[in-house]
C-alpha positions in Angstrom: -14.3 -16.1 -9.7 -13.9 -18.7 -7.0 -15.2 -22.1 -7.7 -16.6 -23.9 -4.9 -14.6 -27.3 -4.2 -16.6 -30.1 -2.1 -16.2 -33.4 -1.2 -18.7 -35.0 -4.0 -17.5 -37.8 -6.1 -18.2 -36.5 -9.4 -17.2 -39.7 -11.0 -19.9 -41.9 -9.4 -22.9 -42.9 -11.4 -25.4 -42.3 -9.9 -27.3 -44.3 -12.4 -27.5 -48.5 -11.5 -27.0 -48.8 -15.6 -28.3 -48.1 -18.6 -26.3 -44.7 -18.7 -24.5 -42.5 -17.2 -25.7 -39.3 -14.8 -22.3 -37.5 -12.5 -23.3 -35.3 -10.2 -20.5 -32.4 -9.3 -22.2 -30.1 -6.4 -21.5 -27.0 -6.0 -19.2 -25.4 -8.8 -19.6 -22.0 -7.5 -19.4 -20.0 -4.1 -22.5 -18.7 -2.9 -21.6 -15.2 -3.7 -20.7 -16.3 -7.4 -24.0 -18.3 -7.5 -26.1 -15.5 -5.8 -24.6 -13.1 -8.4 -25.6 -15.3 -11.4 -29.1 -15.9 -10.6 -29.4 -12.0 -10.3 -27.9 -11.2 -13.9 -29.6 -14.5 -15.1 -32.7 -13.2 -14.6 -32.2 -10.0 -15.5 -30.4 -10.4 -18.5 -32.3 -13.4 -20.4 -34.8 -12.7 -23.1 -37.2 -14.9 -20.9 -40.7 -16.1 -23.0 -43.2 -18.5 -21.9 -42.7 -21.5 -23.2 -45.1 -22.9 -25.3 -46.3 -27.2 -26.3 -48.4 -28.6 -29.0 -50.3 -31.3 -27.2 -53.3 -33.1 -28.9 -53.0 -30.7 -31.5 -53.1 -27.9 -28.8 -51.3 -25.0 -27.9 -50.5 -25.2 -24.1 -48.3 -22.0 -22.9 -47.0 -23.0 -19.8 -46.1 -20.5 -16.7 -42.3 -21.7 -16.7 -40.4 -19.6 -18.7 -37.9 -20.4 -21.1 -34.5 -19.1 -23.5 -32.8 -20.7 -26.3 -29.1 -19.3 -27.0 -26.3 -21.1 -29.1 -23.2 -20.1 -30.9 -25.2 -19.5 -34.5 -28.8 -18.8 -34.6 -29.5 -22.4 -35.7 -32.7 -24.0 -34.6 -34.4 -26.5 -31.6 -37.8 -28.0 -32.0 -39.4 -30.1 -28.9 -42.8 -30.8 -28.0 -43.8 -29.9 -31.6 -42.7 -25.9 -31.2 -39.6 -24.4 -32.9 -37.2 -22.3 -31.2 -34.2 -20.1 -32.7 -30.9 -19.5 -31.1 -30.0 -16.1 -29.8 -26.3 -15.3 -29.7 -24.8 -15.6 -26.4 -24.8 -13.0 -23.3 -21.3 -12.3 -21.6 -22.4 -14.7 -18.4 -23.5 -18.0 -20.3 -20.6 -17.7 -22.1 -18.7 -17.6 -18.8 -21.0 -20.5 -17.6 -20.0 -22.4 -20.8 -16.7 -22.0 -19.9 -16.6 -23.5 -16.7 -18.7 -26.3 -17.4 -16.6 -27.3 -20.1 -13.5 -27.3 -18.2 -14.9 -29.3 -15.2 -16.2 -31.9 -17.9 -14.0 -32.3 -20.6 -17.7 -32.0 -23.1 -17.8 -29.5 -25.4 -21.4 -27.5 -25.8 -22.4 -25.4 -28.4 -26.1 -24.3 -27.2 -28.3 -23.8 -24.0 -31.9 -23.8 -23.3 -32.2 -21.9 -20.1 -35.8 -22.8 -17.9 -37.2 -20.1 -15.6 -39.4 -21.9 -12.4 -40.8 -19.3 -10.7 -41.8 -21.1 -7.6 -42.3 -24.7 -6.5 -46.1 -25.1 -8.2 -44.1 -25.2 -11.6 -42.1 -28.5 -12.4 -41.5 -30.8 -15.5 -43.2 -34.1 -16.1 -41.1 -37.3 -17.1 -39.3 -37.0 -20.6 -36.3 -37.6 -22.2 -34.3 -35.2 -24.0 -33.7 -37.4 -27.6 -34.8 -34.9 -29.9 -33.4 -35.9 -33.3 -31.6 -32.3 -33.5 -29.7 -33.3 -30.3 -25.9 -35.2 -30.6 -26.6 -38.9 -30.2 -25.8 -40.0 -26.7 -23.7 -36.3 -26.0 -24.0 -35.0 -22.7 -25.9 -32.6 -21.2 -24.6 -30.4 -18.7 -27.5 -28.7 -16.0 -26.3 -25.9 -14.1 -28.7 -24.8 -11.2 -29.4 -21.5 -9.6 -31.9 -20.4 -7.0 -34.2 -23.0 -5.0 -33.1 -26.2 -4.2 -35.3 -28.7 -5.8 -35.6 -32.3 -6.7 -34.7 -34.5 -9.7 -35.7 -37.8 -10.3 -35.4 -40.3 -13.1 -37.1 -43.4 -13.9 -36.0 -46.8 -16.0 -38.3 -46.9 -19.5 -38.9 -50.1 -18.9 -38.0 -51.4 -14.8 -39.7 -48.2 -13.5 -36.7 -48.0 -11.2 -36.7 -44.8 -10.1 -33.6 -42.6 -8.5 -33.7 -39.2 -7.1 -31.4 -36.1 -5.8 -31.5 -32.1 -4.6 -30.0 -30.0 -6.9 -28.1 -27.6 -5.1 -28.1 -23.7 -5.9 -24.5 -23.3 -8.2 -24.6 -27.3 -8.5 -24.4 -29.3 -11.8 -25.7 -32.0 -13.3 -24.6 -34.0 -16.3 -26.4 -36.8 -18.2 -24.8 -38.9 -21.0 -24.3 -41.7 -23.0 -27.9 -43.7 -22.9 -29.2 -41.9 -20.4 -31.9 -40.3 -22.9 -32.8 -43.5 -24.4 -33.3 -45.6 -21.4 -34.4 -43.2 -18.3 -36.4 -40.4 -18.3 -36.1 -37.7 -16.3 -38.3 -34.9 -14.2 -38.6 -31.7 -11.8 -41.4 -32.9 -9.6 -44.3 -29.6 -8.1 -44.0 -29.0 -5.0 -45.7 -26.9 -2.7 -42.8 -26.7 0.1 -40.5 -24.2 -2.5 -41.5 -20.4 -3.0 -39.0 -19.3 -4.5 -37.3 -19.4 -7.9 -35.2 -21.4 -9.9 -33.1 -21.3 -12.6 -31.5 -24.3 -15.1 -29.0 -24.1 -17.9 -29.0 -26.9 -20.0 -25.7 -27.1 -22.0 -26.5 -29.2 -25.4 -24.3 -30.0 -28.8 -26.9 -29.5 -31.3 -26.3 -30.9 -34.8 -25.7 -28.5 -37.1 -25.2 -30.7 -40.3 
């Protein structure tokens, strides 16, 4: 497996403060990449993913997975989700992350964006389940799209294109003072797919 090397300066934050977001490119060749999105979507046990919002269930049209090295659980948005035991790739993926960062992960909820029209609207990722102030590593495959965060409280806002093999990783306060968001847009028809890398608490 080749990884990719670039000219990125992983250890910038590209954050102005209140936490820490490193941005590495592309960790993978195109051919590796291409090859990953393929068995990724083949290979995940992909479900819609489903909210409870004003005591509502809302199934969205992105899909989601949820795998982890026990079959512990994740609740967000009011909905509980159980591990499923790791496929022969994200354990790969794992790997690799893990080396380029030095973090160690134990979980990963996978997100399916089928085209452009499906996105994620501001949040944070503090869900009491989640290691205080770990990092979370975001691997991306397939379109090219945007991600932006924004202060909680000076509305600053920043904003990059995640690249297709690229990753991502937030940490320290990043979840309790930005939020962050996949913004719609009409421009992309094609699909993506992100691994988030968590440590869940397991005690």
């Amino acid at each position: 497996m080749d990884l990719f090397n670039n000219e990125i300066d992983s250890l910038k934050n590209i954050l102005p403060n209140d936490g820490t977001v490193n941005y590495y490119g592309k960790l993978l060749s195109n051919k590796d990449a291409n090859q990953y999105f393929d068995s990724l979507m083949n290979t995940i046990d992909w479900k819609n993913d489903q909210a409870i919002i004003y005591g509502k269930i809302i199934i969205t049209k992105r899909k989601v997975a949820w795998y982890g090295d026990a079959n512990f659980e994740y609740t967000y948005s009011k909905t509980t989700k159980r591990a499923l035991p790791w496929t022969k790739e994200l354990l790969e993926l794992k790997s690799i992350v893990e080396e380029k960062t030095g973090e160690k992960f134990n979980s990963c909820l996978l997100n399916l964006y089928h085209n452009g029209d499906e996105g994620m609207a501001w949040h944070s990722d503090a869900e009491k389940d989640l290691k205080k102030n770990g990092a979370i590593g975001s691997l991306s495959f397939g379109a090219e799209r945007k991600f932006a965060f924004k202060h909680k409280e000076t509305k600053e806002t920043v904003s990059l294109i995640l690249e297709h093999g690229s990753l991502l990783v937030m940490k320290g306060t990043t979840q309790t003072n930005w939020f962050h968001r996949l913004p719609p847009t009409k421009l992309i028809t094609k699909p993506r797919i992100n691994l988030t890398f968590r440590f869940i608490n397991t005690v």
